[in-house]
C-alpha positions in Angstrom: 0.0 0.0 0.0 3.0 2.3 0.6 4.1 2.0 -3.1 0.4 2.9 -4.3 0.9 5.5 -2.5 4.3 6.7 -3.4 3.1 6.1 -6.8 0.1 8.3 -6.3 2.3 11.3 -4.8 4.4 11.3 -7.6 1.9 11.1 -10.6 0.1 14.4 -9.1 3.7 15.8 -8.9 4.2 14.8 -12.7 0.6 16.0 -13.5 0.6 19.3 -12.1 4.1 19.5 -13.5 3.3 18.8 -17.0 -0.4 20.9 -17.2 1.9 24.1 -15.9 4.4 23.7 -18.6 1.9 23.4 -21.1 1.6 27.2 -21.7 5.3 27.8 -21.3 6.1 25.0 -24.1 3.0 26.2 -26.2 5.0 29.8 -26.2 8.2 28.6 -26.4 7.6 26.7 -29.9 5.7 29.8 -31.1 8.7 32.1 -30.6 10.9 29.3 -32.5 8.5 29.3 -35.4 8.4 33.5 -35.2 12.1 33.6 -35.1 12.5 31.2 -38.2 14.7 28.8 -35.2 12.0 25.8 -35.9 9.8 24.6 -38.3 5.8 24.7 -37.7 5.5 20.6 -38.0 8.5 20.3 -35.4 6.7 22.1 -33.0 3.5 21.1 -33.5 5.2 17.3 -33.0 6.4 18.6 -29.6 2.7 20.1 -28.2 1.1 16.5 -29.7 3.3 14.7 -27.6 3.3 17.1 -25.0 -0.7 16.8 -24.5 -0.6 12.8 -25.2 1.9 12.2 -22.3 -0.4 14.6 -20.2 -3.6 12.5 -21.1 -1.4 9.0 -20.4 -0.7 11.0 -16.5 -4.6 11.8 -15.9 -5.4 8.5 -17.0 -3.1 6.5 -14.7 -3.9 8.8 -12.1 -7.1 7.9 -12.3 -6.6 4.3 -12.2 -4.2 4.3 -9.7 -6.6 6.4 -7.8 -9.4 3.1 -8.3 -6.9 0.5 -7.5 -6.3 2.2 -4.3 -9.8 2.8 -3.8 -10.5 -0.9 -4.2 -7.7 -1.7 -1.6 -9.1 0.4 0.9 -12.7 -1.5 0.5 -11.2 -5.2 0.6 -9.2 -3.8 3.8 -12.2 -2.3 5.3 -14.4 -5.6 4.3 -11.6 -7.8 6.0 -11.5 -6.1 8.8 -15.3 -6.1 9.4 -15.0 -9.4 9.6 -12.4 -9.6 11.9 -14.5 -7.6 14.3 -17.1 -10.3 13.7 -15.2 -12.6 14.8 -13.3 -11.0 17.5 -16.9 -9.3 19.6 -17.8 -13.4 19.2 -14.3 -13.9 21.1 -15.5 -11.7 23.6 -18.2 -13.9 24.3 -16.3 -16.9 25.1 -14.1 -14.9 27.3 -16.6 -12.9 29.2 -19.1 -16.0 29.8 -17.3 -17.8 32.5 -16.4 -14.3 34.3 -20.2 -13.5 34.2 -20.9 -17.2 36.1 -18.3 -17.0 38.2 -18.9 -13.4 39.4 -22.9 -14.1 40.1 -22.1 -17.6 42.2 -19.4 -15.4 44.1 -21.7 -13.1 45.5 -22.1 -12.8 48.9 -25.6 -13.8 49.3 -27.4 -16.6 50.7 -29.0 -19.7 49.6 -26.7 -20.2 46.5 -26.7 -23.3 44.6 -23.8 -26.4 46.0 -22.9 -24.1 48.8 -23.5 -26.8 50.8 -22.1 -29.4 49.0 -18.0 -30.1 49.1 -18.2 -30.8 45.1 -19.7 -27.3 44.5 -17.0 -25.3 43.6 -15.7 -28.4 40.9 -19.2 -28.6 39.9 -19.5 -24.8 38.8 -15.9 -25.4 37.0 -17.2 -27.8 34.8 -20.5 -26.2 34.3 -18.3 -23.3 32.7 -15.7 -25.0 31.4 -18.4 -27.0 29.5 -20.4 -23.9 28.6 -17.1 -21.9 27.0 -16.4 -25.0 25.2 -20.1 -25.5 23.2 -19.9 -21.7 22.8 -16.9 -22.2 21.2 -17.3 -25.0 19.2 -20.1 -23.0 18.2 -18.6 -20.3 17.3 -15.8 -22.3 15.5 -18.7 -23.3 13.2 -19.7 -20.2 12.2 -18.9 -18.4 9.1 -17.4 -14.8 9.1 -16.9 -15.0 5.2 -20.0 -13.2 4.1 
């Protein structure tokens, strides 16, 4: 992506370069023809080239200008997806906090606080949870 843009920088420098000589070249071969220096057909050569190399510059500007455009939308479109799949992440991560922090609350008659197996119990409760969201997860496709 640099070099599209190094590219870029340096076609509007060679097309703003070019459309201000334009006038100064188009004088220049007028006072050769005046002073008998040049023929007509020689300088009339040099402006036709002149404005064909200026057309070639707007042209590639212009492409070079879609290209980059269409780099910026597959960038944008990946990354979309990325955040997809990284909020879904977010999920599997925050889940087991969001257990853990409402059986650790400090107020009676909570589930297995009786029972010695409790704490294991709510482990693999979690642990079994983050997994199926996972796997679910896993399954999903983020390629739309």
């Amino acid at each position: 992506m640099k070099k599209v843009t190094d590219l870029t920088r340096q076609l509007v420098y060679l097309k703003h370069t070019l459309d201000d000589q334009t006038p100064s070249l188009e004088e220049f071969g007028n006072y050769l023809v005046e002073n008998k220096l040049a023929n007509q057909a020689r300088v009339k050569s040099i402006m036709t080239k002149q404005k064909r190399i200026t057309k070639m510059i707007h042209v590639y500007t212009d492409l070079l200008n879609s290209i980059s455009s269409l780099f910026t939308a597959m960038m944008d479109s990946h990354l979309n997806h990325l955040m997809k799949y990284l909020d879904s992440a977010a999920l599997v991560i925050a889940l087991p906090a969001l257990i853990s922090g409402i059986w650790g609350m400090n107020v009676g008659g909570l589930p297995g606080k009786e029972n010695e197996n409790g704490f294991w119990i709510l482990i693999i409760f979690v642990s079994l949870l983050t997994i199926g969201w996972g796997i679910f997860l896993k399954s999903k496709k983020y390629n739309d």
